[in-house]
FIDRENSE-788940 format. One record per residue (C-alpha): x, y negated, z; chain. Coordinates in steps of 0.02 Angstrom, whole numbers. Each point is the difference from the previous one (the first is absolute). Last residue first. Layout:
X:Y:Z:A
...
//
This chain:
1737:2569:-982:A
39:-65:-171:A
-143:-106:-84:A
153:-105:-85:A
-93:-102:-161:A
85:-63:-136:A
-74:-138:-143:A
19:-63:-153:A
140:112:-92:A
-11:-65:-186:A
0:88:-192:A
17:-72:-134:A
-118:-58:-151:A
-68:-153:113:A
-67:102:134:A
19:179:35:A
-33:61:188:A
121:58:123:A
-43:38:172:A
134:88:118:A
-75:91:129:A
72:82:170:A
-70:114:118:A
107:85:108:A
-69:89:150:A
149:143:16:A
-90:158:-38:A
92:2:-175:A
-29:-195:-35:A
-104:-64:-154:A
97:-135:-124:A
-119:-70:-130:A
26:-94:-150:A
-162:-65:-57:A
-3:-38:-173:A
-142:-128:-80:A
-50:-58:-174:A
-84:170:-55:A
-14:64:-139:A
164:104:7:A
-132:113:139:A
103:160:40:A
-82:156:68:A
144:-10:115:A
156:-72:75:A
147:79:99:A
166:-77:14:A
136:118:40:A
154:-115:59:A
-98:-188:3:A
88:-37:188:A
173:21:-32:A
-25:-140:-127:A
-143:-119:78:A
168:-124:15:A
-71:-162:76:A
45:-175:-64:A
-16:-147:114:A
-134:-116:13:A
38:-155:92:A
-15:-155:-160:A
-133:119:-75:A
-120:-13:157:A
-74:161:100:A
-162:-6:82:A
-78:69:156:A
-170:42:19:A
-59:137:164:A
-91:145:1:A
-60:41:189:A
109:147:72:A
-95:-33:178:A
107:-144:37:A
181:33:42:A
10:94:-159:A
-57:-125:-114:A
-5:87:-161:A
59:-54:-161:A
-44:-90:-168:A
117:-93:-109:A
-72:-121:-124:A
153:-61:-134:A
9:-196:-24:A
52:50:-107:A
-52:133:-154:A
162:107:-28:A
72:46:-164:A
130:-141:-8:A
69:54:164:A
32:192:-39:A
75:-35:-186:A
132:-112:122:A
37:145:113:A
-7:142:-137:A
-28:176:94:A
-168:32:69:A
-80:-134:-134:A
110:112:-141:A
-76:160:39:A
-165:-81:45:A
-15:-62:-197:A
72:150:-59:A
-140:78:79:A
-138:-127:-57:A
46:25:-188:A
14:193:-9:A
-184:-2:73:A
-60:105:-142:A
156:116:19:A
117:77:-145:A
126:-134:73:A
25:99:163:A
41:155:-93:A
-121:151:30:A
12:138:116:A
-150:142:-13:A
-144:63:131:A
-150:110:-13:A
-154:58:83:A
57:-56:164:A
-177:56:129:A
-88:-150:111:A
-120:39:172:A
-195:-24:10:A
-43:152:-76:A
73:-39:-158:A
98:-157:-71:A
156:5:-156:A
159:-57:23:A
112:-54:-144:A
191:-6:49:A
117:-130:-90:A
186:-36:50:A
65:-141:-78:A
172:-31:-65:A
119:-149:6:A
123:83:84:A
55:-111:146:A
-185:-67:-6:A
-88:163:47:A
-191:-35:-34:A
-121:130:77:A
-144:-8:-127:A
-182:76:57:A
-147:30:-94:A
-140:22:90:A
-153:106:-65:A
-179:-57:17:A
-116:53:116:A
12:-151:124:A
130:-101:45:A
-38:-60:150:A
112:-126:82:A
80:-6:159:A
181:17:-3:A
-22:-68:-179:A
-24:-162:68:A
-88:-94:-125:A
79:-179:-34:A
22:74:-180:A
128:71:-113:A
73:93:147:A
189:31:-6:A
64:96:137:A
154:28:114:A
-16:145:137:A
91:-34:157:A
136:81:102:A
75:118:-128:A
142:88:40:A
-58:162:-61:A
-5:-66:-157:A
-175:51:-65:A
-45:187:-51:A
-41:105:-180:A
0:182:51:A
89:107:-134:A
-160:142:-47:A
33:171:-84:A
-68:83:175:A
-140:-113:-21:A
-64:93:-190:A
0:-29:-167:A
96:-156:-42:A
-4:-67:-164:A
147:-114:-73:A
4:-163:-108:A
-6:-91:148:A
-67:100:152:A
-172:51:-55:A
-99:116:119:A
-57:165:-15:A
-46:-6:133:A
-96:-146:97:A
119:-87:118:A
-69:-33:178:A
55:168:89:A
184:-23:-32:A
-7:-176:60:A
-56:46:155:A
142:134:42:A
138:-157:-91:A
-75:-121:121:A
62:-171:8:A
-59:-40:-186:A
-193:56:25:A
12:-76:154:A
44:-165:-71:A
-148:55:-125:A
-136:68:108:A
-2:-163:92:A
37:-136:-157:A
-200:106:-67:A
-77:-40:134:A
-173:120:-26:A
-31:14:182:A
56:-109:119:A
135:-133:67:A
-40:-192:22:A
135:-107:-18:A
14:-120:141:A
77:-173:-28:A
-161:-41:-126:A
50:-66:-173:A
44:-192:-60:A
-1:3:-184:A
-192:-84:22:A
54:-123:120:A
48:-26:176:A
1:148:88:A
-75:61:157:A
16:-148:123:A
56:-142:-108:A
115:-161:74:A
57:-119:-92:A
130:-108:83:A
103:-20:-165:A
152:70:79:A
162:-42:-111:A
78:162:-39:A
170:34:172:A
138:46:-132:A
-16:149:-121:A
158:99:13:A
-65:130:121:A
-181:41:-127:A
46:147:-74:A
130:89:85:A
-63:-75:148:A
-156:55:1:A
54:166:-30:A
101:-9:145:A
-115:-42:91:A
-151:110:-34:A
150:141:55:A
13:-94:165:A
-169:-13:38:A
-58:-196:4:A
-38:-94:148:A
//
């Protein structure tokens, strides 16, 4: 059985969904290309790692930013000067947007600086810190708030502002018969196939749950979003994949690999 806080979350997300229509596939590991390992696999040079914990620890963050650093239109000279940036502390999960089936829990991202955008829907602005790599660990160079609509991706994140709260916008925008992929806890957390039909889908409010969404080094190019929910030392894994098709934009499948 599921953890209680996994649970919840599920339920929040997935409770008014009736029983999907079971397909009787059955795919140990995954069962396509979108489809990512249960386990995320923790080590050096995880960039999503030093970042949550660059954001839940005001001591660590300190020692991270390279001074003088830009804060908007403002320099800051030294880490006595500095107003630590943090997460709700409420948060349970982290919510993502990946423009590829990547995981960025595991991905490399080389030499190369990330860019990251914490999007912040009730005010429409965007938060954006520029990290730069040395020595195997990630320093903030700079960071500056930007309106939403200034934003390459402008056009996706209205579009997932409106799926998460229009009902009928949220039907017409999803691919059925829609895969849904999930473990089988009572037998060795295979991945199992279910499907949901448009005559028994039933809208679900990803409101609450898209408070400071996080993307980075942006791809626009690309025909895919993954909208990922990550649990704070709680085992959930959830993805919602989008990809463009037809000039709009469609969910076509969800997978659960909550533990």
């Amino acid at each position: 059985m599921k953890k209680t806080g996994i649970a919840l979350l599920a339920l929040f997300i997935l409770s008014c969904q009736p029983k999907p229509k079971k397909t009787q596939v059955q795919t140990p590991g995954g069962a396509s290309n979108a489809v990512s390992s249960i386990s995320s696999q923790k080590g050096k040079g995880n960039f999503m790692d030093f970042f949550i914990h660059f954001m839940s620890d005001s001591t660590f963050q300190k020692e991270q930013v390279r001074f003088p650093a830009q804060v908007d239109q403002k320099t800051i000279t030294t880490k006595e000067h500095w107003s630590p940036m943090s997460f709700s502390k409420e948060k349970v999960f982290h919510s993502l947007i990946q423009s590829d089936t990547l995981n960025y829990f595991e991905r490399d991202f080389g030499i190369n600086p990330i860019n990251v955008s914490i999007i912040c829907f009730e005010t429409l602005t965007i938060e954006n810190l520029t990290f730069y790599p040395k020595s195997e660990t990630w320093y903030l160079d700079k960071t500056f708030r930007t309106h939403l609509s200034e934003n390459d991706d402008y056009a996706f994140f209205s579009f997932i502002n409106t799926f998460s709260l229009d009902s009928v916008f949220q039907r017409h925008h999803i691919r059925f018969p829609l895969p849904y992929f999930h473990l089988d806890y009572q037998n060795e957390y295979e991945t199992l196939k279910d499907t949901f039909l448009l005559d028994t889908w039933k809208y679900i409010n990803l409101n609450k749950s898209l408070r400071e969404l996080v993307t980075l080094n942006q791809n626009i190019e690309s025909d895919y979003r993954v909208l990922l929910f990550r649990g704070v030392a709680n085992g959930v894994h959830l993805k919602y994949t989008f990809r463009y098709i037809d000039k709009q934009w469609k969910l076509i499948q969800i997978e659960d690999y909550s533990t």
